[in-house]
N, C-alpha and C positions, 0 to 999 in steps of 0.2 A: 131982243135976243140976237147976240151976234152967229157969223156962220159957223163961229167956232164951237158954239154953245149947241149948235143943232144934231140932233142926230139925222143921219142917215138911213134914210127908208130902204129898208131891204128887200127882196119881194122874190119870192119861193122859186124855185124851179118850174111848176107847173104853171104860177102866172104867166112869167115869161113867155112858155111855151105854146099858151091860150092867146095871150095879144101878139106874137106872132102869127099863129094860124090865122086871128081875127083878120089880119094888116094884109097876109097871103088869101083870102078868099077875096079881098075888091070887092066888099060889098058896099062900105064905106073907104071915104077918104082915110090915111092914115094921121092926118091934124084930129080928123074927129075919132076915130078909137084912142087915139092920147086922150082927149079929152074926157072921152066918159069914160076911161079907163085911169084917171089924175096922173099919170107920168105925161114926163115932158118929151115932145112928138122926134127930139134929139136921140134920147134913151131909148125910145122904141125902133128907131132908125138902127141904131147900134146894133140892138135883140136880131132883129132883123139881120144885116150882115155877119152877124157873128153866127145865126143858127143855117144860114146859106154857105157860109163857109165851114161849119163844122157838119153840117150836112151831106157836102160832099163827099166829105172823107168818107162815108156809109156811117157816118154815127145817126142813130135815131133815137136812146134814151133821154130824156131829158136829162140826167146828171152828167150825159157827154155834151149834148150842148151847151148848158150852162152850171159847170161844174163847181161853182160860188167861187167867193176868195180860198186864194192859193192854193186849191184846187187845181188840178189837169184832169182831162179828161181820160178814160182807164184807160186807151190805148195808148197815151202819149205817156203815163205812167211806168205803163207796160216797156216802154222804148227807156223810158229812165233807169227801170230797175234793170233791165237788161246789159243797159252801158254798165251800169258798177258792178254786175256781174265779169262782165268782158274783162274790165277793167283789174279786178281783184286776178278772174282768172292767169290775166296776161303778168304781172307780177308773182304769182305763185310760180309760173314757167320758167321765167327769170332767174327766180332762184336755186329753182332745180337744174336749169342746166350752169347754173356758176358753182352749183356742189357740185357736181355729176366730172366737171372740171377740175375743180381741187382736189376731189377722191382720185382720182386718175390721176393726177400729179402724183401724189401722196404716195399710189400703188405702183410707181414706177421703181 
C-alpha cells in the first residue's frame, strides 16, 4: 500500500483532549502514553502545544481546542464574521455619503 493509498486516521476531539490531559498529569513519560495510546509521540507533541496555546486564550471546550479541519475555533469565527460585517457596513457608508453628495449637488 502506497502513502497515497492510505487513509488518515482521524481521532475525535475528546481523544485529543484525554491524551493531553494524560501527557499533562506526568504520570508517564510522553514516548509512553503515544505508545499505548498508537499515535506518533510527534502528534501528541503538536496536541500538546496547540491545546497550551489555545488554552490561553481562555478557550476550554474541546471544539475550541481542536476545532477539526477547516474549522476555527467559535471566537476566532466570531472575529471573522465580525470583520465582514465591518466590512459590508463600511461600504454601505460609502455609498450613502456619495448619494447624500450627488442629492446635494442635484438640489442646488
Amino acid at each position: 500500500m502506497t502513502a497515497s493509498q492510505r487513509k488518515r486516521r482521524q481521532y475525535t476531539q475528546e481523544f485529543k483532549v484525554e491524551a493531553v490531559r494524560l501527557v499533562a498529569a506526568g504520570d508517564k513519560p510522553l514516548n509512553q502514553v503515544a505508545r499505548e495510546l498508537g499515535v506518533r509521540p510527534d502528534m501528541l507533541r503538536q496536541w500538546r502545544r496547540q491545546a497550551a496555546a489555545r488554552a490561553g486564550g481562555g478557550l476550554s471546550a474541546p471544539r475550541d481546542v481542536f476545532p477539526g479541519p477547516g474549522h476555527l475555533p467559535s471566537q476566532d469565527e466570531e472575529v471573522r464574521r465580525l470583520k465582514r460585517e465591518v466590512a459590508r457596513l463600511t461600504e454601505e457608508r460609502d455609498i450613502l455619503k456619495k448619494a447624500a453628495a450627488f442629492f446635494a449637488r442635484e438640489s442646488r
